[in-house]
N, C-alpha and C positions, 0 to 999 in steps of 0.2 A: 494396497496393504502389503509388507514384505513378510514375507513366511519364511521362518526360518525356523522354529521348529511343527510338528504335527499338530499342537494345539494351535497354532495361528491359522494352520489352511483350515479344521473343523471349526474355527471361530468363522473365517470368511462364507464357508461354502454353507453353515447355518446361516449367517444374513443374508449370503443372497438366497440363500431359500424361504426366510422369513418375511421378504419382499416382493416373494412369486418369480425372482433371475434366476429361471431353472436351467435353461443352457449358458446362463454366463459361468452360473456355480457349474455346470457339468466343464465349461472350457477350463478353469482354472482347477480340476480335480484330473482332466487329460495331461494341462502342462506342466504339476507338480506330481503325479502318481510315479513319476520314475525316482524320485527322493525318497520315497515312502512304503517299499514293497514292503518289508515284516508288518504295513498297514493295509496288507489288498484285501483282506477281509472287508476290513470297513468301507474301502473302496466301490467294491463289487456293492458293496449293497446301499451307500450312498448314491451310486451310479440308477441302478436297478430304481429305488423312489424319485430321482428327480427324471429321469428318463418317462419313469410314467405319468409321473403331472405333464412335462413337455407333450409327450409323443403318444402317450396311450399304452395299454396293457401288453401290447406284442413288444415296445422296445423294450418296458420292464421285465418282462418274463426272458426276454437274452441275455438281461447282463445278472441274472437270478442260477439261469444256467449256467454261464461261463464260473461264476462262482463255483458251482458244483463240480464242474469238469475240473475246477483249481484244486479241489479237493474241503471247501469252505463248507460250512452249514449256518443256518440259525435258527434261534429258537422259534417257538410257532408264534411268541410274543412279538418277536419281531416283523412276523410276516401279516402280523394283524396291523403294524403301521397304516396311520391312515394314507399317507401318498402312497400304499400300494391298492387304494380302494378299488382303481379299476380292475384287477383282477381276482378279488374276489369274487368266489363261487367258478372263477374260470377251471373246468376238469383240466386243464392241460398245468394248472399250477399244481395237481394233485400229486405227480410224483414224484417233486421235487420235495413235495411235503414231506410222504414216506420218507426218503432217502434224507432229508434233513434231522426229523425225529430221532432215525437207526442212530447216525452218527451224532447225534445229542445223546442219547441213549447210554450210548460206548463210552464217551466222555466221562458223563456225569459218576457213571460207575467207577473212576478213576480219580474221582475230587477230590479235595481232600482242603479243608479249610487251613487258610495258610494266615502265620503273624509274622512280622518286619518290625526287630523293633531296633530303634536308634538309640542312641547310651549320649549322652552328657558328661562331662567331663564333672567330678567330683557327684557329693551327694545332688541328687536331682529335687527341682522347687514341685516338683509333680507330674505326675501322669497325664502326657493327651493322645488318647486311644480315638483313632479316627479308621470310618468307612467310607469306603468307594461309592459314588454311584452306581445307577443300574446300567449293565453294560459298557463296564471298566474293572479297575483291577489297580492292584501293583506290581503283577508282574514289567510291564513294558514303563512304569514310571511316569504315566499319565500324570495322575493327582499328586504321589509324592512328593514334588519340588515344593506342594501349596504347605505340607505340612512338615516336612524335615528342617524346617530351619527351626522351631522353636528350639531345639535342643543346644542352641547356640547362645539361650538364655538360661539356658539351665532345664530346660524339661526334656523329663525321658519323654519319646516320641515309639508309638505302637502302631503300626497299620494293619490294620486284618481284612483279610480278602475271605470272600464266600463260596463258600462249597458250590452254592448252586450255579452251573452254568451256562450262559446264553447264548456264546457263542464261542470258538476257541479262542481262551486266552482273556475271555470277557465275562465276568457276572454280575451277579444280581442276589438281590435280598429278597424275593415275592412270599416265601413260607417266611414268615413272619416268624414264628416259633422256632422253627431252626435253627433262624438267624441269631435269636435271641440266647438260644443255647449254645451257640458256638460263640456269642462274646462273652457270655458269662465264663465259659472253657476260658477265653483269653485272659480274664480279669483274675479268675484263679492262676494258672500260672504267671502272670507278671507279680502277682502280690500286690500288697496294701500301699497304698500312695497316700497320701494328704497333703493337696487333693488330686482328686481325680475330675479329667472334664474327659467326658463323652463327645466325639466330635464327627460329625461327615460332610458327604455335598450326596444332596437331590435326593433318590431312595434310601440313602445312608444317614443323611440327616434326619430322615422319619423313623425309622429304627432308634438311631441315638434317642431321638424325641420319646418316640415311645416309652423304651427303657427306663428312662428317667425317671416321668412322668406316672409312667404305672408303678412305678418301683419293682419291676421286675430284675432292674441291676443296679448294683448297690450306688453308681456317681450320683448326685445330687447337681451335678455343672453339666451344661450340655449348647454346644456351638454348632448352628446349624445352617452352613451355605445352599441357599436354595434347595430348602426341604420340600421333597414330596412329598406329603400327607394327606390323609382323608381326614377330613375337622372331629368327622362324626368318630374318628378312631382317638381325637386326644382330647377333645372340648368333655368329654363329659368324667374323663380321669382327673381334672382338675380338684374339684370339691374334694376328693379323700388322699388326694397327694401329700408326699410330706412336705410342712414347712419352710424346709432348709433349700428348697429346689431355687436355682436361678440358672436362666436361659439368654442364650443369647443368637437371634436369627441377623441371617447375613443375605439379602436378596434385592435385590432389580424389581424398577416400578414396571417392565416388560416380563417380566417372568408369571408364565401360566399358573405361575401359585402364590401372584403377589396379594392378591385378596384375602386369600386363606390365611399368611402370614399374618398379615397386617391382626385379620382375627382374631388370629392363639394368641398372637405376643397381647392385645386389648385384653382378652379374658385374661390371660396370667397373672397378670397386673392388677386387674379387679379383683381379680382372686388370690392377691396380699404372695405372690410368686414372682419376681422381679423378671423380669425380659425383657433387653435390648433389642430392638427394633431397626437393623443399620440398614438402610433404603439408599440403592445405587440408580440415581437417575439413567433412563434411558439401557441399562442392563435387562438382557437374556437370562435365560437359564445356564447361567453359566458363573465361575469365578470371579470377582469382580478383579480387577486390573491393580498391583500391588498387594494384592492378599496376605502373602508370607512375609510382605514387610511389617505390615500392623499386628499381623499374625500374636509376638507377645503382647500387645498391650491389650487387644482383647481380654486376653487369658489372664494379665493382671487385673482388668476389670471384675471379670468373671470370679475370679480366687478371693478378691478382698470380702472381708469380712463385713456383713451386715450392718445398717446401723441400729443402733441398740432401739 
């Protein structure tokens, strides 16, 4: 596979991980990591879990270190990964812990929820307000590229990043409530669209979902690329939803939450709530391949008017 940009080598070094090629993904993270320093965060700590499937809890816990001495941290959510199973309970992971927390700690007090928004040339056909997954952002332009082009069709484009942080540079949506109040914050300053679609990928897509769904924020549209959700958090908001609600899920038949989809969007449906159901054979937990190209005609699907 040629890597040419960061999402190509995290695409590779997830399959061979998803395959059990723990040192073939650790060689090809040695012989692209000099491309990618403003990425040694993720590095260190993709290194540090595949290290410990291959080699055991002592290679994991050096390159966990070397992280630290970099100056890096991560959340404690991170260090609950399951490829670092083998050192759990190990005391000598203990003060990396501490010294992880401090410098999360310091950070978080610094937060401060951030909106990206993209303008359209003349009046715009409507708002699409999209979230990060967990453990991404806009600042470095991960996700971006999937959602900045709608504006080339006429839609204003919003990105909003989360206060809460996982790692530097990286967050996450996990207080639900927060998150909830810091889009509605966004929804208020951008002002009234018609329409508005609510959009993410992975734990951003379960927020959007939520939102909607509970009507905790006003879009009634909501596009969700490999949503992270608990069922038991949206199957029983259905019954007292409003009406007017239509969804649209974006996911892979290998994604750990193809089941679950495949569920919501069935209920929605049965429950007179339209949701598109677009199933990417053989896709991860990941973007499907062309996204930003179909990017509007979803959103046309999405915006058309009900039929009577």
């Amino acid at each position: 596979m040629e890597i040419r940009e960061f999402v190509d080598l995290q695409n590779e070094v997830f399959r061979l991980h998803a395959v059990g090629a723990y040192r073939e993904a650790l060689a090809v993270i040695d012989r692209e990591a000099g491309r990618f320093q403003e990425r040694a965060g993720d590095l260190y700590f993709w290194r540090a879990c595949l290290t410990c499937l291959a080699d055991g809890a002592d290679a994991g816990l050096r390159w966990l270190q070397a992280a630290a001495d970099e100056g890096h941290w991560y959340h404690e959510r991170m260090l609950n990964d399951p490829d670092l199973a083998a050192l759990r309970g190990d005391p000598r992971l203990e003060p990396l812990v501490k010294l992880f927390r401090e410098r999360r700690e310091a950070a978080q007090a610094l937060a401060r929820p951030v909106l990206r928004t993209h303008e359209t040339e003349g009046a715009p056909r409507g708002l699409l307000l999209a979230l990060h997954g967990a453990g991404s952002g806009f600042e470095q332009d991960l996700e971006s590229p999937y959602w900045t082009p709608a504006t080339e069709t006429g839609w204003r484009v919003a990105l909003a990043q989360s206060s809460q942080v996982m790692c530097p540079g990286r967050y996450f949506w996990g207080d639900r409530q927060r998150a909830l109040e810091e889009v509605r914050a966004h929804l208020d300053r951008l002002g009234p669209h018609d329409p508005t679609v609510l959009a993410g990928f992975s734990m951003g897509a379960g927020v959007a979902m939520y939102g909607v769904l509970s009507g905790a924020l006003p879009p009634t549209r909501f596009l969700a690329v490999a949503p992270a959700f608990r069922p038991d958090d949206l199957l029983p908001l259905l019954a007292a939803a409003r009406r007017d609600i239509k969804g649209c899920i974006v996911i892979g038949d290998r994604d750990w939450q193809y089941a679950n989809a495949r569920a919501l969007a069935a209920a929605m449906n049965e429950a007179g709530l339209p949701c598109e159901l677009e199933v990417h054979p053989g896709l991860g937990h990941e973007y499907p391949p062309g996204f930003a190209a179909r990017l509007p005609e979803r959103l046309t699907a999405l915006t058309a008017a009900r039929p009577a």
